[in-house]
N, C-alpha and C positions, 0 to 999 in steps of 0.2 A: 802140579795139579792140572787138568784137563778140565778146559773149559770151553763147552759146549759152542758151537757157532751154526746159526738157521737164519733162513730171510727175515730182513727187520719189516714188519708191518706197519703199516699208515696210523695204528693206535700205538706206537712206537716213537713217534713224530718229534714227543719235548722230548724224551730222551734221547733220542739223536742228535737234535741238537742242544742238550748240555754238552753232548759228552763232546761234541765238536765244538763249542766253546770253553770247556776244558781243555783242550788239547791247544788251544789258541787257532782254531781255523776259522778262514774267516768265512762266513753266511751270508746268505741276503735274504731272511725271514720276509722282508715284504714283497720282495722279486721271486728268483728262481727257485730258490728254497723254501716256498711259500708252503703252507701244507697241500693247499687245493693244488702246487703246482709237481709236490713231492709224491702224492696221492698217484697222479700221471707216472712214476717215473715206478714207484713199487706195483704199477700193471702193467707195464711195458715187459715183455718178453725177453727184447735184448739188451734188457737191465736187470743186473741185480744189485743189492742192495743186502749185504752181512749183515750180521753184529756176533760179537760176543760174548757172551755172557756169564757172571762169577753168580749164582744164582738167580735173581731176575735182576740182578742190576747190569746195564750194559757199559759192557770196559772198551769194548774195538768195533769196528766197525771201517767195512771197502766200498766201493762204488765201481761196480765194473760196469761199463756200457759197449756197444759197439755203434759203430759207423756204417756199417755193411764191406766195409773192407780191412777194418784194423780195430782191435780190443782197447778197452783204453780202461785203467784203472786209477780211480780216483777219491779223495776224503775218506785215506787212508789214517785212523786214528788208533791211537792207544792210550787209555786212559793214564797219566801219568802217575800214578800210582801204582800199575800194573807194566811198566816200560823196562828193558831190560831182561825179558824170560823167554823173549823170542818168538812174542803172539803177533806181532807185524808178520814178521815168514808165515806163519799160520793162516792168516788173513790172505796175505798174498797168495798164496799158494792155491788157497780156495775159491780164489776170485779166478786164475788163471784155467782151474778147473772148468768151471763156468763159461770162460770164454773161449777156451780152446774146444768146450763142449759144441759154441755154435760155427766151429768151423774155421774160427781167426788163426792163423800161425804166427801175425806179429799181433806182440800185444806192448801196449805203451803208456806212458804215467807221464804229469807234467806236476811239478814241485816247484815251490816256489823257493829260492835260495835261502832265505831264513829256515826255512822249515827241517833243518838238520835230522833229526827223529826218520822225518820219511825219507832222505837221503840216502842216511846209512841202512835203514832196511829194504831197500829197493838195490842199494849196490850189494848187501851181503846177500838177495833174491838172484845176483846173476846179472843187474839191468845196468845197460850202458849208460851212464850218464854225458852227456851232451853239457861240453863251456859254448859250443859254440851256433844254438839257440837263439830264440829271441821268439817269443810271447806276443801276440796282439790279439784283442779285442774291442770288436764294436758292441758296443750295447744300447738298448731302448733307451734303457737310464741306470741311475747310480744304482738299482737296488737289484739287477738284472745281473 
């Protein structure tokens, strides 16, 4: 079945994030993920923001941004009920579009090690995986 994928809109907002708390990712509804801050992020240019969709319900959804020098793709989800048919490549695939659209020739993804599901669809995507990494962040606060 073929199912349709277009920018997810700012009236789109709880359905993003069910379907990202479905997938167990985690959010910061009252920091970054805010809507007034997610609002910012579906008019930014060199953002976009998928989904897609089994009639109007949304099952996947990517997060491609840039940096001005490197594509970075991110809250990569697949509704678990739809996992297994090969709609992460799909997603992937059209995020890279997008960002190879603005120019990037590397483009990169940060996962967090439980997250298996986006592991293995980012290594059968082609993407190197990295053991020898390490993640920091500063933030305002916990919800940031």
């Amino acid at each position: 079945m073929d199912y349709p994928i277009r920018p997810i809109t700012s009236d789109e907002y709880e359905s993003l994030i069910r379907l990202w708390s479905a997938c167990g990712l985690p959010h910061h509804p009252r920091g970054r993920d805010s809507l007034a801050n997610m609002i910012k992020e579906f008019e930014r240019m060199e953002t976009c923001i998928l989904g897609m969709y089994d009639g109007d319900r949304l099952i996947g959804s990517v997060v491609g941004t840039s940096d001005g020098r490197k594509g970075w793709i991110n809250r990569l989800a697949v509704h678990p009920d739809y996992r297994g048919k090969g709609l992460a490549q799909v997603l992937i695939t059209d995020c890279e579009i997008f960002l190879k659209g603005l120019g990037l020739k590397v483009i990169a993804c940060l996962i967090e090690d439980w997250n298996t599901p986006s592991l293995s669809a980012f290594k059968k995507a082609g993407y190197e995986i990295s053991d020898s990494l390490f993640y920091g962040s500063k933030r305002s606060s916990k919800d940031d």
